[in-house]
N, C-alpha and C positions, 0 to 999 in steps of 0.2 A: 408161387415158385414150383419148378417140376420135383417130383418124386428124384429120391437119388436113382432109383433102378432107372425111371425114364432117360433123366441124363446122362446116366452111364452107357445106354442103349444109343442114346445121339454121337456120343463120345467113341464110341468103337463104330460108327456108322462113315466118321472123318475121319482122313488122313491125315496121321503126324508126325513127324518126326523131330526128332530130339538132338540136337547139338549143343558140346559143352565144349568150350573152349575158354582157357586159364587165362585171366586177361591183366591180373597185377598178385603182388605177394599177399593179401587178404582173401586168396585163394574163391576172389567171387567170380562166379563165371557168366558164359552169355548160352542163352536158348533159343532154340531155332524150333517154332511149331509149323507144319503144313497144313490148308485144310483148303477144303473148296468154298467157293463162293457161296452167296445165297444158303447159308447155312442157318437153321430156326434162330429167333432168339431163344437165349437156355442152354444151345447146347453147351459141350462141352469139349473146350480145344488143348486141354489138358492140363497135370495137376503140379502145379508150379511149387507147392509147398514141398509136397514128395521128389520133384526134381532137382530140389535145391537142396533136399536132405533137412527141411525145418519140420518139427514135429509139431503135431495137433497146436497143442498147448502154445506152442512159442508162436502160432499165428496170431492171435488174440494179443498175447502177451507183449510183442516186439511188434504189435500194431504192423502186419503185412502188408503192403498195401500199391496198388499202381499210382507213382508220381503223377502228376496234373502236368498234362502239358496243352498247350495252344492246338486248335483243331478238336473235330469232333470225336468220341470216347466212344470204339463202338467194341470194349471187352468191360466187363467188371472182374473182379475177382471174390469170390465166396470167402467170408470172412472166417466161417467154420471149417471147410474142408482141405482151403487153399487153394481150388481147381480155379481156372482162368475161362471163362462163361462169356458167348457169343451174347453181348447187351444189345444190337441192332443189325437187323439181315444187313449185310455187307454185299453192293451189288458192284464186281469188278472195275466193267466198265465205266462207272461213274467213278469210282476212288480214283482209279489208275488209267483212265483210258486207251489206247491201244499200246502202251509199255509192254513189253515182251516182258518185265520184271513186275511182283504188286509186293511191297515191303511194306508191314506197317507197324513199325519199331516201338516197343513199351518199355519203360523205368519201371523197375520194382522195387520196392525201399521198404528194411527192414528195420527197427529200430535197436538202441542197446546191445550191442553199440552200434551206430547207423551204417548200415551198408546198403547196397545196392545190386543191382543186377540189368544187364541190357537182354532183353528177350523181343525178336521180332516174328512176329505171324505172317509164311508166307501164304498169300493169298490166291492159291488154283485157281486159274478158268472153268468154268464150265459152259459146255454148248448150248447156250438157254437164248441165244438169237438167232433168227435166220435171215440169211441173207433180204434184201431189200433193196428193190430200186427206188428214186426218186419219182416218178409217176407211173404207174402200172400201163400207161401207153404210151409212143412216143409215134413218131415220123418222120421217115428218110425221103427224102426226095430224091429220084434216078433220075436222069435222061436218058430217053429212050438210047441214043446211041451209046450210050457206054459201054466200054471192050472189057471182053470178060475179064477177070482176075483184078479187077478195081475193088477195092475196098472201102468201105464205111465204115466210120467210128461210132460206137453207140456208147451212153451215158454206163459207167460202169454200176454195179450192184454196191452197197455198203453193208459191212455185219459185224458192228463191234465190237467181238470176241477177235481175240489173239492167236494165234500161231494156227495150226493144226485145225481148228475152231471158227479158223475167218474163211473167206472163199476162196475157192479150192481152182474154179473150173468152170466153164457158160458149156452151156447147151443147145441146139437150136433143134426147133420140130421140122421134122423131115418136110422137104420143098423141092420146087423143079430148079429155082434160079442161084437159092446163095447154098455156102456153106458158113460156119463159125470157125475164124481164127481169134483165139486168146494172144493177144501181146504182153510181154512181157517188158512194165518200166523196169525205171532203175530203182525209184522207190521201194520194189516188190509188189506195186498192185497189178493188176491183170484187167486188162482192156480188151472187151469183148468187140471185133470187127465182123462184119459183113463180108463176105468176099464172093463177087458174081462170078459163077460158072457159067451159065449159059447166059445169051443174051435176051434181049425183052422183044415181044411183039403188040405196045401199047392197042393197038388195033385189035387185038383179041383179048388180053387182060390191062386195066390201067392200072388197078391196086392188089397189092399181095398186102396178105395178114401172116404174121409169124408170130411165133411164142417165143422170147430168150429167158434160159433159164439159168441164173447163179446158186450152184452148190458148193458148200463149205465140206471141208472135211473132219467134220464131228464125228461121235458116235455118241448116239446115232445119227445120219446125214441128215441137216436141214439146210432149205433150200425155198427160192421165192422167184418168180416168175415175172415178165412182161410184156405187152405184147409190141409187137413193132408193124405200123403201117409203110409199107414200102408205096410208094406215089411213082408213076414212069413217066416222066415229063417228054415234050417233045421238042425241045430250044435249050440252047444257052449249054452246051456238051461238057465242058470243063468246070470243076469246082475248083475255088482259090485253095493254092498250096500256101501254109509257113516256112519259111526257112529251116525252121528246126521244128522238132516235135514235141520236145521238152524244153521248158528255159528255166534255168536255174540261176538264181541272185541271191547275195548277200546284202540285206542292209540294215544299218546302224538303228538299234531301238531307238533313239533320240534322233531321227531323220526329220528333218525340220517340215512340215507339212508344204504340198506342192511342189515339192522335190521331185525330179523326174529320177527313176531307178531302173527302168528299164522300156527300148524301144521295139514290141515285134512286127515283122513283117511277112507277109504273105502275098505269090503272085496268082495273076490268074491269064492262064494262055488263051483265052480269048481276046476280042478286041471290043471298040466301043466301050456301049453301057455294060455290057459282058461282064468286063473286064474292072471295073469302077470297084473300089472293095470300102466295108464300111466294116469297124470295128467293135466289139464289145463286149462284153462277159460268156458265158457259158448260161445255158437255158434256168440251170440251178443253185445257181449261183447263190449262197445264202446272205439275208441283208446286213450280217454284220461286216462282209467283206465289203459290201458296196460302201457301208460308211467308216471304211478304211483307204481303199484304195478308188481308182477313178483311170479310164481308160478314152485316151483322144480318139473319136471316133473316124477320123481322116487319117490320123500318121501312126495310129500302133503304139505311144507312148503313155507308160503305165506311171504313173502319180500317185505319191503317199497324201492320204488327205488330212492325218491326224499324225502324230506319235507312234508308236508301235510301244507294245509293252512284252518286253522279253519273259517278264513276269507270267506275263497272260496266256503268251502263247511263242512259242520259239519259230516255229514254221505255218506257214500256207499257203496251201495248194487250191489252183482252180484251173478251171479252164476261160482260153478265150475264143471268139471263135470270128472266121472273116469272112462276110458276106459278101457277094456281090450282088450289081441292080438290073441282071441278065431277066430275064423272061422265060421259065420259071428261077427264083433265084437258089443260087448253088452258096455252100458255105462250105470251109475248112475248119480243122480244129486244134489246135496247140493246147499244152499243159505249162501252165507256170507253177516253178517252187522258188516262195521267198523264204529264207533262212533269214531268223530275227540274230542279230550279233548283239548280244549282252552289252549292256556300258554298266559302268557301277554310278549307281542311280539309287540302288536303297543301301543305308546302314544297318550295318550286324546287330541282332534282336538280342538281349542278355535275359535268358527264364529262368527264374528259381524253379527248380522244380519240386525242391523242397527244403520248406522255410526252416533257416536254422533255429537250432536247438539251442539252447542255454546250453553252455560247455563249464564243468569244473575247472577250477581253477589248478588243481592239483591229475588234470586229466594227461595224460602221456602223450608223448610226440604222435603225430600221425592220425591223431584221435579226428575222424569225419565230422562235419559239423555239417553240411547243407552241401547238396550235389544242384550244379549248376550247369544248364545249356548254353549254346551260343548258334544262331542259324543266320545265313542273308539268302535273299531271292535271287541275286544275283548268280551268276556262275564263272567257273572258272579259278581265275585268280581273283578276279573282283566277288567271288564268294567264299574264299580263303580266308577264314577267320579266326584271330588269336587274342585270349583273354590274357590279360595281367592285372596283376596288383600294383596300387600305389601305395605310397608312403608306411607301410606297416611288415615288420618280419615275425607276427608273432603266426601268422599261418601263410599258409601258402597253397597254390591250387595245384591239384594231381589230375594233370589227364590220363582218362581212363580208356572212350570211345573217343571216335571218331567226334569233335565240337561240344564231349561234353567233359565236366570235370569233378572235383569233388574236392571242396572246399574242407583244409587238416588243418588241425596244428601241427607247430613248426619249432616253437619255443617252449619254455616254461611259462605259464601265466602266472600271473599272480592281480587279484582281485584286491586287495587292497589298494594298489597303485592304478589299476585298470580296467575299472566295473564294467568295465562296456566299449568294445572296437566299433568302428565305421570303418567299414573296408570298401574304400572304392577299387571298383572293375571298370577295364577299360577295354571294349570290344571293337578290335580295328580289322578291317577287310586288307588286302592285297591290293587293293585297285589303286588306280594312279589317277585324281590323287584319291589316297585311301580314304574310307569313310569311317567315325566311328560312333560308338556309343558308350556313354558312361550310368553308370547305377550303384546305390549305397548300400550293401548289407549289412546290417545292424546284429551284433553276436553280443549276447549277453554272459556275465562269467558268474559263475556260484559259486558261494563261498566253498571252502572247505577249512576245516579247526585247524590251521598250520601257525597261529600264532598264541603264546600263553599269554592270560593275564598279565600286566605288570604295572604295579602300584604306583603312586603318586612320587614314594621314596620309599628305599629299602630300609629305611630306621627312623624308628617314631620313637620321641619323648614325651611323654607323657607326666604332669606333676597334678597329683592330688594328697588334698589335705589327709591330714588321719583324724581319726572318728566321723567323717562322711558317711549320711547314713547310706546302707546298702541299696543298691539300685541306682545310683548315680551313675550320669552317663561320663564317662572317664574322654575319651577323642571319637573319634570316628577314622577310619584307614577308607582310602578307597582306591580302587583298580580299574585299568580301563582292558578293553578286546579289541583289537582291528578287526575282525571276523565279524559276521553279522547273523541277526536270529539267533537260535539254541547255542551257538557257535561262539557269541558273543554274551552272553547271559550270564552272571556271574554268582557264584556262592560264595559265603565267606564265613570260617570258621577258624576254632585255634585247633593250633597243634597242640597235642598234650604234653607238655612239658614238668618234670618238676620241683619246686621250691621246699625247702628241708621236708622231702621226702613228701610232699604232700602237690597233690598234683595240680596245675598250675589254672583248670579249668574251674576249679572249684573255689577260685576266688574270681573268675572274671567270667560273662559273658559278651558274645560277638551277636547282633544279629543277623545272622546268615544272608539277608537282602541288600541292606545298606550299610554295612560294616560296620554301626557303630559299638562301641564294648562298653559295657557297663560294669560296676562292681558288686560283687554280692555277696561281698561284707562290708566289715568298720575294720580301717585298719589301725593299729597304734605302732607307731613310728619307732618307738622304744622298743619295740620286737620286731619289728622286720622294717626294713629303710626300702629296699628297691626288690622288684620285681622284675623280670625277663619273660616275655610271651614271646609266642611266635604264631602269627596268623596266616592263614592259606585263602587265598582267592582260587578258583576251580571255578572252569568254565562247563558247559552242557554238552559240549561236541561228543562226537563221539569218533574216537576216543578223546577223552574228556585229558583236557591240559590244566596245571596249574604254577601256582609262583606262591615263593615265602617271602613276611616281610617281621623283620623285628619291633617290638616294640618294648623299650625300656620304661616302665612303671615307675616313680620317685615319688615316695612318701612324705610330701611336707609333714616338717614338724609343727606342732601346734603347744603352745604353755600352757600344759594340761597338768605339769606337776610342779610342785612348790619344792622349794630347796630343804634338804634333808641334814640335819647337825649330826656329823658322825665324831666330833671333838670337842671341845670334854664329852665324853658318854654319859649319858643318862641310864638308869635302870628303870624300867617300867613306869618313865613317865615323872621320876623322883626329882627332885633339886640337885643339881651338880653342885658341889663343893667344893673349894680351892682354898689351900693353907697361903699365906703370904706373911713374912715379917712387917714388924709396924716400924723396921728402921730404913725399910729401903727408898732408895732414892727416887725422884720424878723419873718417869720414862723406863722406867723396870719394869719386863714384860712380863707378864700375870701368866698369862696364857694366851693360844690362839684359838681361834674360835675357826675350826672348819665344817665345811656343809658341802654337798651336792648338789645337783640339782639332774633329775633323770634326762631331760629335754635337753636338746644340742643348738648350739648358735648363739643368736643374742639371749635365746630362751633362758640358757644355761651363766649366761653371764650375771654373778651375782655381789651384790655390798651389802655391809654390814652396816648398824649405827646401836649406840648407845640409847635405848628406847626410855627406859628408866634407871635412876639410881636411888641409893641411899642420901650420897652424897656427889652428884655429878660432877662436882669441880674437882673428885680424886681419882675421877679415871677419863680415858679416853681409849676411845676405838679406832683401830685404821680403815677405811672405808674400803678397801679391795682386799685387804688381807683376812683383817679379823684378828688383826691383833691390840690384845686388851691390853695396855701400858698405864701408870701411873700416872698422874700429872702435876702432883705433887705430895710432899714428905706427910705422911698420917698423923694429924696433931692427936696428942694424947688423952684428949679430954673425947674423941673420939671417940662410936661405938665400934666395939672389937669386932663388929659384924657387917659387912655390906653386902644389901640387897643389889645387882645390878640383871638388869632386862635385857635382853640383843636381840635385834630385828635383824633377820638375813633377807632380802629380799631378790626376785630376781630382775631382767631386763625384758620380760614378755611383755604379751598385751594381749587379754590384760595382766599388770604384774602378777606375781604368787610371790608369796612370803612365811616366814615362821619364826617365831622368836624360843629363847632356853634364857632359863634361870639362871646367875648364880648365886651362890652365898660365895661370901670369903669371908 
């Protein structure tokens, strides 16, 4: 690669000039550089980063870059400086042929957010050919009587450089018999003639030698020479005239081969074999013309032998010329122009020029996704070409340039419902009937965290035993994300809430991955019944969303404790005592026997039974009350003392039970 001083040195050596012109509300505009032809590879045709106003940094960074298009790439762009660098000598004439205009249009695409930019390099001539005949000798044939002021047509010079640059002017070296008239077509070439001033005396000279010489008007002037044999015959005085000088046709690129398109004719004012004329090309004729067209050698009519491709070539010029079979023989010479008329014969071409981008899903109206082309070879209206979309409103296309566009959004996306567009384009011509082309661009959409977790249900119940030992796993909660990656990834924890003052984490854990919650204690149901948690799912986006979901904790009870006699009291474990008369009747109630029991439910459901007695046939118990009643009258020979035992038991499983004394 050259030094920057070198390229900078090539860069102020070219012409260029800068046009900005505003072309939509993203304030992107278009460049216009000049430069001459034949320019090194390296140099420099200026510096597109500074002319767009992108700093150093953002060329790298927003990847700068010329769009890929069909045809050969003959700029690169320096990915450090940003300058726009001649990649291959560029030789006019071959890009652009003799066009008065040489255009040769670049994409520049910037990324983050993607834009673009149209910059075209006009391409100078420069005077690097010189003029050029077709064979550096030719031969005129005179008859000696020819009257002064007759002219000859001579094969004209070619130089293909353009305007100012192509040839100018003929010249002829100083002589006794002719001078040099320049004709003027209508095309604009210049046809160098003969014109006899004096007449011939074959008897003292038979042949003249001249020089013609074709100059261009370069600078500096170049110019190319040939020489012309002038021959002074002594027979056959008139050469065949054509009708016209010029012939000009139109016809259809798709002319069916064999077609006749056009008839010329030319006389000859002699008589006899004089006068006989035979027809055919011009001496230069080059062979791709011969294996186009075809020319009747008796009647003048000119025949398409293939196709014409409007593509290939719009116009051609040649000449014909008409001999006759006099002794020596004389020829005339006519110019044909065939004008190729377009048919719509090819369909519109669809170029990405650059492939789209993954678009957020939460990205804004208008947001550029991929700038696209559209070109036909055709012309006219049948190169008139309009893209559209089918079946899709979530973007739509913005023209920008002339057939190119830039594919936006249009709607709100949303990637949950729609990971991925297919957007067909539909590229139709003008022509009758129109032509088209259809192509699928595939747009991929990225998430973005617009949705929070949300659990399976907003309230869990949860039942665990009491005295379970700690670390048991209690339910598991889970949550889902429509989002995807980081965006979808889940944590899960409590909220710290708390339970008589004592905070609600410290009796439970969540594992943060897969929600399950454990406990880490034992609980006893006789002090606390129910619990309230609240756990959070929290996604990883950023910014990071989350959801609450309840969960109500219920402590089964379990018959951990045995029923408790709070009637008759005891003291420290003593015999309870009870007075009764020895007169009273069956079914006199003693007392009742009441108990507790800590545990709630069936746990707590308890009966009583008369376990032992003194004398059991003088009491009885009620089995749900506890109440101790006589059962009949105390015979007197009785002792004054009865032992009796009461079993309270409860309805768990397995049961608990407790019995108490009494004396009476």
């Amino acid at each position: 690669m050259k030094s920057q001083k070198g390229r900078r040195g090539v860069f102020f050596q070219a012409l260029w000039l800068l046009w900005v012109a505003v072309l939509w509300d993203e304030t992107d505009a278009q460049l216009r550089y000049t430069i001459a032809e034949e320019l090194k590879e390296g140099s420099v045709v200026g510096n597109i980063a500074k002319d767009l106003s992108i700093s150093t940094a953002e060329i790298s960074e927003r990847k700068l870059r010329i769009a890929s298009e069909s045809g050969k790439q003959y700029f690169s762009l320096d990915s450090g400086s940003g300058e726009l660098i001649v990649k291959d000598v560029i030789d006019r004439e071959n890009l652009c042929g003799q066009s008065s205009s040489c255009l040769l249009p670049l994409q520049i695409i910037i990324e983050d957010p993607l834009q673009f930019y149209r910059v075209e390099v006009d391409i100078q001539d420069i005077n690097d050919n010189s003029p050029r005949f077709h064979t550096d000798s030719n031969t005129v044939d005179v008859p000696e009587s020819t009257p002064t002021g007759a002219k000859f047509r001579l094969e004209p010079a070619q130089d293909p450089d353009v305007g100012s640059n192509s040839v100018r002017t003929y010249a002829l070296n100083k002589n006794e018999h002719f001078v040099l008239n320049v004709k003027n077509n209508k095309d604009g070439t210049k046809i160098p003639e003969l014109v006899l001033q004096k007449a011939f005396d074959r008897e003292k000279q038979a042949v003249h030698h001249l020089i013609v010489t074709a100059i261009d008007g370069g600078n500096p002037v170049r110019s190319g020479s040939a020489e012309i044999t002038v021959k002074i015959l002594d027979n056959n005085d008139n050469a065949p005239v054509f009708d016209q000088d010029l012939y000009e046709i139109k016809v259809m690129e798709n002319c069916a081969p064999a077609t006749l398109i056009l008839t010329v004719k030319a006389n000859d004012s002699d008589e006899g074999m004089n006068s006989e004329l035979e027809y055919s090309f011009g001496t230069h004729t080059s062979e791709a013309l011969y294996n186009l067209f075809t020319i009747n050698s008796e009647t003048g009519e000119l025949s398409v032998l293939k196709n014409l491709d409007y593509e290939s070539s719009t116009s051609y010029e040649f000449d014909i010329r008409a001999r006759d079979k006099g002794t020596p023989v004389m020829e005339g010479h006519c110019r044909v122009q065939v004008t190729v008329v377009d048919v719509n014969d090819n369909a519109p071409e669809i170029i990405i020029a650059s492939s789209p981008k993954p678009v957020r899903e939460d990205a804004s109206g208008g947001t550029m996704v991929a700038l696209i082309n559209v070109k036909d070879l055709d012309s006219g209206e049948n190169g008139n070409v309009t893209l559209t979309m089918t079946g899709n409103n979530a973007f739509k296309l913005k023209p920008t340039f002339a057939n190119h566009y830039a594919l936006v959004t249009d709607a709100k996306l949303d990637r949950e419902k729609f990971p991925e567009y297919n957007i067909e384009l539909k590229a139709s011509d003008s022509g009758s009937p129109p032509l088209f082309t259809r192509q699928i661009v595939k747009v991929m959409i990225l998430d973005a965290n617009d949705n929070a977790p949300v659990f399976s249900m907003p309230v869990y119940s949860v039942y665990i035993k009491e005295n379970t030992a700690p670390g048991s796993i209690l339910s598991t909660v889970s949550a889902s994300d429509l989002d995807t990656g980081e965006n979808a990834k889940i944590t899960y924890s409590v909220v710290d809430l708390k339970n008589q003052n004592v905070p609600v984490s410290s009796y439970f854990y969540i594992n943060s991955e897969n929600g399950s919650i454990f406990s880490m204690h034992s609980f006893d149901y006789e002090k606390m019944k129910v619990f309230q948690l609240r756990v959070q799912a929290k996604d990883h986006g950023s910014p990071s969303l989350s959801s609450n979901a309840t969960v109500h904790v219920f402590i089964v009870d379990q018959n951990d404790n045995a029923p408790a006699v709070i009637y008759p009291s005891t003291f420290m474990g003593s015999v309870s005592h009870q007075r009764m008369s020895r007169s009273v009747k069956a079914g006199h109630l003693v007392t009742k026997v009441t108990a507790v029991d800590a545990d709630s439910g069936h746990n707590a459901w308890m009966s009583y039974r008369l376990a032992e007695a003194t004398d059991a046939s003088l009491f009885s118990v009620t089995f749900h009350t506890g109440e101790v009643r006589t059962s009949a009258l105390c015979p007197e020979q009785d002792d004054s003392s009865q032992r009796l035992l009461i079993e309270i038991k409860d309805n768990g499983e397995p049961v608990q039970s407790t019995t108490s004394l009494w004396i009476y």
